[in-house]
C-alpha positions in Angstrom: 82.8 75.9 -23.6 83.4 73.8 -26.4 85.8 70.2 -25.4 88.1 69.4 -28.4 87.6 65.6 -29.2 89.8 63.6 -31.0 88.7 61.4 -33.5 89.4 58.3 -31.1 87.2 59.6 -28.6 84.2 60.6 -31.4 84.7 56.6 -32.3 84.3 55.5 -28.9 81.6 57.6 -28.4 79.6 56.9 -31.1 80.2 53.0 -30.9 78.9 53.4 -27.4 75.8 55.3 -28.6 75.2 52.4 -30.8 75.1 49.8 -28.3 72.8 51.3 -26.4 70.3 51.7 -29.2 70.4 48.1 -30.2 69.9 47.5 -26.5 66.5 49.3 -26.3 65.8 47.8 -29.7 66.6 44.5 -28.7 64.6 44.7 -25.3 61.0 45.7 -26.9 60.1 42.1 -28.1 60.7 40.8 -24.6 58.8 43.9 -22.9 56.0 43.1 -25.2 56.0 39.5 -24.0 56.0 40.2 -20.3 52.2 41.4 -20.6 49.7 38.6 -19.5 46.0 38.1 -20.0 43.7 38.9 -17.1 42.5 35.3 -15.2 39.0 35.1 -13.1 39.0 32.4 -10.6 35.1 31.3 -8.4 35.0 29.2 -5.8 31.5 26.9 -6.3 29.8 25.8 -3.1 31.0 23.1 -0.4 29.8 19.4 -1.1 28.5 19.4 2.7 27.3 22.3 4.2 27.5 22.4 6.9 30.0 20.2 7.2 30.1 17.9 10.3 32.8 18.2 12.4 35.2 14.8 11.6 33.9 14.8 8.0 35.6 15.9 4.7 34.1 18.0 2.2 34.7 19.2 -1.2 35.0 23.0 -2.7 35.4 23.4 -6.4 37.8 26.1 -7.7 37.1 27.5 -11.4 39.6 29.4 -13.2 39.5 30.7 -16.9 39.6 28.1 -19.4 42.7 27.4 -20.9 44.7 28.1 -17.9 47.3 25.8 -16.1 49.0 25.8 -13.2 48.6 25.6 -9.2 45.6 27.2 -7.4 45.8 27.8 -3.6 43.3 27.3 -1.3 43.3 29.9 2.3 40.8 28.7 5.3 40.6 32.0 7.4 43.3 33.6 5.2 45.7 30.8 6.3 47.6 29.1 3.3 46.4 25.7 3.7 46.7 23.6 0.7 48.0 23.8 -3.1 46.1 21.9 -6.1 47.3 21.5 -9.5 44.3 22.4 -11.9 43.0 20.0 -13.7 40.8 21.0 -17.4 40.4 24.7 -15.0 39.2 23.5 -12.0 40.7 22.2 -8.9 39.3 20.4 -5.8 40.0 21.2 -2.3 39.2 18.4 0.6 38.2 20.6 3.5 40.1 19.2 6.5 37.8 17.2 8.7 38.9 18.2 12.0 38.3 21.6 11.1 36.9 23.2 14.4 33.4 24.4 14.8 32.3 27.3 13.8 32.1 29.4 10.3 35.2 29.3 8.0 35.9 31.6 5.5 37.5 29.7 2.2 39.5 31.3 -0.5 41.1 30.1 -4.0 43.9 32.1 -5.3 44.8 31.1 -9.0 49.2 31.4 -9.2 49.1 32.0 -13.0 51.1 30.9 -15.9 52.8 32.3 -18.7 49.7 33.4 -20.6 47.3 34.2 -17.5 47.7 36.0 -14.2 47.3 35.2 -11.4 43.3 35.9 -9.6 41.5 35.2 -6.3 37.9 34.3 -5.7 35.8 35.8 -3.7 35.4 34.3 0.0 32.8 31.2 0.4 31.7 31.0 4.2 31.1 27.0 4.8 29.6 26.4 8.4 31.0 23.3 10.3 28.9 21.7 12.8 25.4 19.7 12.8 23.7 19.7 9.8 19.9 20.8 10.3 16.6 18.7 9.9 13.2 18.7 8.7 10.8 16.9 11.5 7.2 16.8 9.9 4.3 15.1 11.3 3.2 13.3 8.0 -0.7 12.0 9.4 -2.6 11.4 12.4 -5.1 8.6 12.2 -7.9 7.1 14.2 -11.1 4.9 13.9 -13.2 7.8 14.2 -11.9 10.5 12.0 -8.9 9.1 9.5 -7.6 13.0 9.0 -6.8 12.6 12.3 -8.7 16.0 14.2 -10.7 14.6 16.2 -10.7 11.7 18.4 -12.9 10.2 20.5 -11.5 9.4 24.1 -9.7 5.6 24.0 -9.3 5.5 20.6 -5.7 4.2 19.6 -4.3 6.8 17.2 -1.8 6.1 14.4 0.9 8.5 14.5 3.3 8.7 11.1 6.3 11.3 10.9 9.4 12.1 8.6 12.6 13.4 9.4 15.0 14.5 6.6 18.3 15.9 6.3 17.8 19.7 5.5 21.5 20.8 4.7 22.1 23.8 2.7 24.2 21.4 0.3 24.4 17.5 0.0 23.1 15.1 2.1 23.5 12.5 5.2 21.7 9.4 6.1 19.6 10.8 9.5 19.7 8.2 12.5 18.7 8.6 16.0 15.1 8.8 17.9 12.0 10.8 17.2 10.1 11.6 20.4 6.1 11.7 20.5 4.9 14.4 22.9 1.7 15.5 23.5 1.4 19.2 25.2 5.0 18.7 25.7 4.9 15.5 27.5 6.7 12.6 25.9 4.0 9.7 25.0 6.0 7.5 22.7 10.1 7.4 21.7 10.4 5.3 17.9 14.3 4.5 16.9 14.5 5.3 13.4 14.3 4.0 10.6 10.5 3.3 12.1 8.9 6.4 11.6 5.5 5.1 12.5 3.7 4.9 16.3 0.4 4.1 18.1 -0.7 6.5 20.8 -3.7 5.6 23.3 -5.9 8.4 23.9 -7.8 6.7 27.2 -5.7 8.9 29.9 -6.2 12.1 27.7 -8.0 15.0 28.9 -11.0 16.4 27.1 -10.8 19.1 24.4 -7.9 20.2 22.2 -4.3 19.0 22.3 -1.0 19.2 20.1 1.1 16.8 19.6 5.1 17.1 18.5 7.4 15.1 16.9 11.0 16.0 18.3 14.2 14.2 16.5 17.1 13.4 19.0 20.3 12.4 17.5 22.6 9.3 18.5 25.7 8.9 19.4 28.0 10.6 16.6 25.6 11.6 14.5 26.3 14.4 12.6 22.8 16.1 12.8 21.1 18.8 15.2 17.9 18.2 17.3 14.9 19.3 15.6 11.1 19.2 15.8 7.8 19.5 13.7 5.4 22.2 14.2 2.4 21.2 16.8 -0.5 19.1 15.0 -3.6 19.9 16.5 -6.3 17.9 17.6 -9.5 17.2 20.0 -10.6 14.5 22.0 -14.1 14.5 22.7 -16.6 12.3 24.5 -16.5 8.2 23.8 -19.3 7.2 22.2 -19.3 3.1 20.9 -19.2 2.9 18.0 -21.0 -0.1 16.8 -24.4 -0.8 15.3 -26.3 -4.3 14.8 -27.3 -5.9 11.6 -30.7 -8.3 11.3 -30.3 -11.9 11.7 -29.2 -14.3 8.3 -31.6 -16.1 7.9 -34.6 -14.5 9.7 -35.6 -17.6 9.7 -34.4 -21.1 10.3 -34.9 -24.6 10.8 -32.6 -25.9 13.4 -32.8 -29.4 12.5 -29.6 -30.9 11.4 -30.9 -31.4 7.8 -28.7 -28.9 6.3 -30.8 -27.2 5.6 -31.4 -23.2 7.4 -30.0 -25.0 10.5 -28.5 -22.1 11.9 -28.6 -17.8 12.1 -26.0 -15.5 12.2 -26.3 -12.4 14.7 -24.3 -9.8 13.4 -23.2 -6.1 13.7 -19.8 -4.1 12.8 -17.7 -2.2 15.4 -15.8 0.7 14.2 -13.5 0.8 17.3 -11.7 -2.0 19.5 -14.9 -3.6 21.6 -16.4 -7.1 23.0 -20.0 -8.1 22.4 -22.2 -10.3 24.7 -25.5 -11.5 22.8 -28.3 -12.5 24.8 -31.4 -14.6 23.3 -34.5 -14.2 25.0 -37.9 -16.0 24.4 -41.1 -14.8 23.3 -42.2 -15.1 26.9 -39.0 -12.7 27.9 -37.1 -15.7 29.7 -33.7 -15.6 28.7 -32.6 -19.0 26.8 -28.4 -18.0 25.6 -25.9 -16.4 26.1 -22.9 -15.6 23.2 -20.1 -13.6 23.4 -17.6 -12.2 20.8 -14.0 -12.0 21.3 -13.0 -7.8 21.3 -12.2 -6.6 18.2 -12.5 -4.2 15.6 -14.8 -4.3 12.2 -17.2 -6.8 11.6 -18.9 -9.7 14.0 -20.6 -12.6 13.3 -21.5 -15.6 16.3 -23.8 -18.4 15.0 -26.9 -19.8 17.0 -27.9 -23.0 16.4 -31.8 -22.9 18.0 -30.1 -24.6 20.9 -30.8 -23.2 24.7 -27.5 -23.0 27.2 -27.9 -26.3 28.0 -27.9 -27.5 24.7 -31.8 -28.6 24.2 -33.4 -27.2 21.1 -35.5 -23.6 21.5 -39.5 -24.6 21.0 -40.9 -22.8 17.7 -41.7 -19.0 18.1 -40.2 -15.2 17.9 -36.7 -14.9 19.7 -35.2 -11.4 20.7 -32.3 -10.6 20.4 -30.1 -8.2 22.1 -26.5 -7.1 21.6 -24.5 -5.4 23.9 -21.0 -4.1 22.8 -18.3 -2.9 25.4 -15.6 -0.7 24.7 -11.9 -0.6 25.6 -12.4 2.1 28.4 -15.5 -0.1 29.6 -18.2 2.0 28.2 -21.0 -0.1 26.8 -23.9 -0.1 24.4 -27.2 -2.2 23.9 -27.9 -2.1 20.5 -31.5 -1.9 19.2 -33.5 -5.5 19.5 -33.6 -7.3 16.3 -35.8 -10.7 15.9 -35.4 -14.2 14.7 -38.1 -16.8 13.9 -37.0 -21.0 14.9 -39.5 -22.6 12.8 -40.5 -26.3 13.4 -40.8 -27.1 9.9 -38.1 -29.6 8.8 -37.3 -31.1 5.1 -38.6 -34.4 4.0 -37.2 -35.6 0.9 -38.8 -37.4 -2.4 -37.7 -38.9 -5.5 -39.5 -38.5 -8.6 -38.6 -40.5 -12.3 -39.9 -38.0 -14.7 -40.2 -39.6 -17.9 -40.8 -39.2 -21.8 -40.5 -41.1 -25.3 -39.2 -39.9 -28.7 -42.7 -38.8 -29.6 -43.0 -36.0 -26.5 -39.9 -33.8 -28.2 -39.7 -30.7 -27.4 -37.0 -30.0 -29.7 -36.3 -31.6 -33.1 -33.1 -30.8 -35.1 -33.4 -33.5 -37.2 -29.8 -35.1 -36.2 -30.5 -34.7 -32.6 -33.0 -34.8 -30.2 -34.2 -32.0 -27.0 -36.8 -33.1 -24.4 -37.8 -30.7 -21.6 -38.9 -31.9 -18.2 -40.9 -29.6 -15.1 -39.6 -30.6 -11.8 -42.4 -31.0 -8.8 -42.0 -27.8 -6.8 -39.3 -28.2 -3.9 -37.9 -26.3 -1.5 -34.5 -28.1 -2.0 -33.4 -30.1 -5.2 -30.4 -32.5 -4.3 -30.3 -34.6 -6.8 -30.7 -34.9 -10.7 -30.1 -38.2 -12.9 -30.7 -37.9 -16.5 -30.9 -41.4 -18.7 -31.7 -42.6 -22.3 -33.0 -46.0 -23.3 -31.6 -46.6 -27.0 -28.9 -48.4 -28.4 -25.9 -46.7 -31.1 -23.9 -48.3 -33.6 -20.6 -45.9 -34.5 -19.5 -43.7 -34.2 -21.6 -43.7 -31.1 -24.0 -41.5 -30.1 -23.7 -38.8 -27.0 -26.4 -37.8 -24.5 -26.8 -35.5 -21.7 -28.3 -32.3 -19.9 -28.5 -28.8 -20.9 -26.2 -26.4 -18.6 -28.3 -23.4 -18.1 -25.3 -22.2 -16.1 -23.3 -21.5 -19.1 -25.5 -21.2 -21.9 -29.1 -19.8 -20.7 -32.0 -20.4 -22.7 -30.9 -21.1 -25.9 -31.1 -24.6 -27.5 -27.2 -26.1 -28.4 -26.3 -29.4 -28.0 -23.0 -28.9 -29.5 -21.7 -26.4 -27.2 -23.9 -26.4 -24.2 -24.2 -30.6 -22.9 -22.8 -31.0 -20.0 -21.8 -33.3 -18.5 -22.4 -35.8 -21.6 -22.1 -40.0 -22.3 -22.3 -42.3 -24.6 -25.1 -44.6 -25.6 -24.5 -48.2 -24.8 -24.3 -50.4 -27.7 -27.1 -52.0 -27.2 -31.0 -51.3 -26.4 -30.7 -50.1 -22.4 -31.0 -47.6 -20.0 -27.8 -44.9 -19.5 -27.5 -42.5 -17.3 -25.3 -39.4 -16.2 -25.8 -37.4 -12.8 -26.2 -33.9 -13.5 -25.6 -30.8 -11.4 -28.6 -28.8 -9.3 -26.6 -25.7 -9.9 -26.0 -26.4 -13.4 -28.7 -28.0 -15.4 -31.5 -26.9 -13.8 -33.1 -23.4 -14.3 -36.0 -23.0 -11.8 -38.3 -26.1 -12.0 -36.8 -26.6 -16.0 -34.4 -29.3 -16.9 -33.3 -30.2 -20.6 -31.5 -33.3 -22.4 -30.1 -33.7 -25.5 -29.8 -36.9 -27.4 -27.4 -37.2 -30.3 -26.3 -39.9 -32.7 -27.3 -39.5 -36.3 -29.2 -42.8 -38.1 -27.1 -45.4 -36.6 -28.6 -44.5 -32.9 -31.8 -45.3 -31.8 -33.6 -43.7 -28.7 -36.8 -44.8 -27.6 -37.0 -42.9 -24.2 -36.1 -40.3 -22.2 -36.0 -39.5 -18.6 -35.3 -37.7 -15.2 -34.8 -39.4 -12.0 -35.1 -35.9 -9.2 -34.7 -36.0 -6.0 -35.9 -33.0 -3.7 -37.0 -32.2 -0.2 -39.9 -30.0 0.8 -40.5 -28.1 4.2 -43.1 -29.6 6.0 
């Protein structure tokens, strides 16, 4: 059925018409504008973790760059805290008196006007005491420094480590480690000392394991924890210890010094006493010494004297060392021998002497004698003089130091100790050194001075002992 309309009702109906089109044309733009990019928010992992209960911690939330706006944070799906993001990331401060236990953690990114919004996935983050590492770093004794074998009454050295072993970050640990041996407790250290001795004289026998187990302190925010079992056997004690000969061999037990004295001597490789006995060569015993326990090297001194202080007569001495251990076990060590002698030193003094025409060495500007000292057992002494006279510059005299320069002839850079000449025609003189200018039973001087010093002689003044 057709409806007449009249030409005000065709108006109205097309104006209406209208507006509607420029509606829809008007609302595309902002349609258009409504469409946001896609956003991808990760949650990193926890600073601590686990996280001891009382203690903060720190989750990183990471949304697409570019993106601003607030990020929430959900701890078991409860809404717990909002963070503006700052250059894409935000931080949330896990609540320290979060209870014990696993926690599930979330970050939901609220979007802006160019990104929407995105969650993370969930981040479990345990809360509780963090884990350690207990490790039984070296086991040492006197008998065997890997520490596998011991002897028994040897004092073992027992080092150990304990280390935070978190899945994330890290805590100062504090508390005890204790020492147990087939799971009795031998030794409790307070750390920061991670080292302690263990004495192995109550120990049975054969193999045992010993354990380092950490117990925390008050508040600390770390679990117990202990190293695997270190293995190790004890086995018979055996003193460990063995004698060295007498220095000197022989000696002259005069008060000369000169040999007055011998050192009986040995080296203990575990804690341990030593009694030494000197016997005669007709077996009676004269002295008795005694060395102070200890570990590592001894040395006690005889003088020749007997216990009541007389000197020993001349002959072959035995000597016997015995060496007791900490447990009481003991050891006489072979026999070794020492000779007193009844020589003793007499000394002499001897003026070698020679003039300008017994040179040994001629340089034309200087002058070299060379002088053979009588054969001694000990040379104390040595004197070196000139008789001449210098004008100046003056001239310089002394002995050649074999210590420094050897064989070869220099005055220039090997007299020492030097003088002068006097000025006029008389004996000078300069004490030399034994040690220095003397090589064997050769001696040297130099004489220098040019052709305003005269020298006429040259000599030596030794003095020596010999063992008669």
């Amino acid at each position: 059925m057709r409806v007449a309309m009249t030409g005000s009702v065709r108006r109205g109906l097309a104006l209406a018409i209208s507006m509607v089109l420029l509606a829809s044309v008007a609302a595309a733009p902002a349609a258009l504008a409504a469409v946001l990019t896609p956003s991808t928010t990760t949650l990193g992992a926890p600073s601590l973790d686990p996280k001891p209960v009382g203690q903060t911690a720190t989750i990183t939330a990471s949304v697409t760059p570019g993106a601003t706006g607030d990020v929430d944070f959900l701890v078991d799906d409860v809404a717990t805290d909002t963070v503006a993001l700052s250059g894409s990331s935000a931080d949330f401060v896990i609540p320290a008196d979060l209870a014990a236990g696993s926690h599930d953690i979330k970050a939901e990114y609220k979007g802006d006007s160019t990104y929407d919004v995105s969650e993370s996935s969930t981040v479990s983050v345990v809360v509780g005491p963090r884990p350690v590492a207990v490790t039984i770093t070296g086991v040492s004794g006197s008998h065997d420094a890997s520490g596998a074998t011991a002897q028994k009454g040897d004092l073992l050295s027992i080092a150990f480590a304990v280390a935070d072993n978190g899945t994330t970050g890290s805590l100062p640990v504090a508390g005890s480690v204790q020492i147990k041996v087939d799971g009795v407790v031998k030794a409790t250290v307070t750390l920061p000392t991670t080292t302690t001795g263990l004495a192995t004289a109550a120990w049975a026998l054969g193999a045992h394991s010993i354990v380092a187990t950490y117990q925390p302190g008050v508040g600390v925010d770390h679990a117990t924890g202990s190293s695997a079992g270190f293995p190790i056997t004890i086995a018979v004690n055996v003193v460990e210890a063995v004698g060295w000969a007498p220095s000197p061999a022989t000696f002259y037990p005069y008060k000369d010094g000169y040999k007055d004295t011998t050192k009986l001597r040995g080296v203990r490789n575990e804690t341990a006493s030593v009694t030494v006995r000197i016997y005669s060569p007709s077996g009676k015993l004269v002295r008795t010494l005694s060395v102070a326990s200890g570990i590592g090297t001894w040395s006690v001194t005889w003088n020749g004297r007997n216990t009541a202080g007389k000197q020993v007569a001349a002959g072959r001495y035995k000597v016997k060392q015995t060496v007791r251990d900490a447990l009481g076990l003991s050891r006489t060590l072979p026999a070794v021998y020492v000779n007193v002698s009844s020589k003793r030193l007499y000394s002499h003094t001897v003026t070698l002497r020679k003039s300008t025409s017994q040179l040994a060495r001629n340089g034309g500007t200087w002058y070299g004698w060379t002088f053979t000292l009588p054969s001694a057992t000990v040379y104390k002494k040595l004197v070196f003089s000139v008789y001449g006279k210098t004008g100046a510059p003056a001239g310089l005299f002394g002995p050649h130091n074999f210590a420094g320069c050897g064989a070869g002839w220099d005055w220039y850079n090997c007299m020492a100790p030097w003088a002068t000449f006097p000025s006029s025609a008389a004996w000078k003189s300069v004490t030399g050194s034994v040690a220095q200018n003397r090589s064997g039973r050769t001696v040297r001087m130099y004489a220098v001075g040019g052709h305003k010093t005269a020298v006429k002689y040259a000599r030596v003044v030794v003095t020596y002992a010999t063992l008669k």
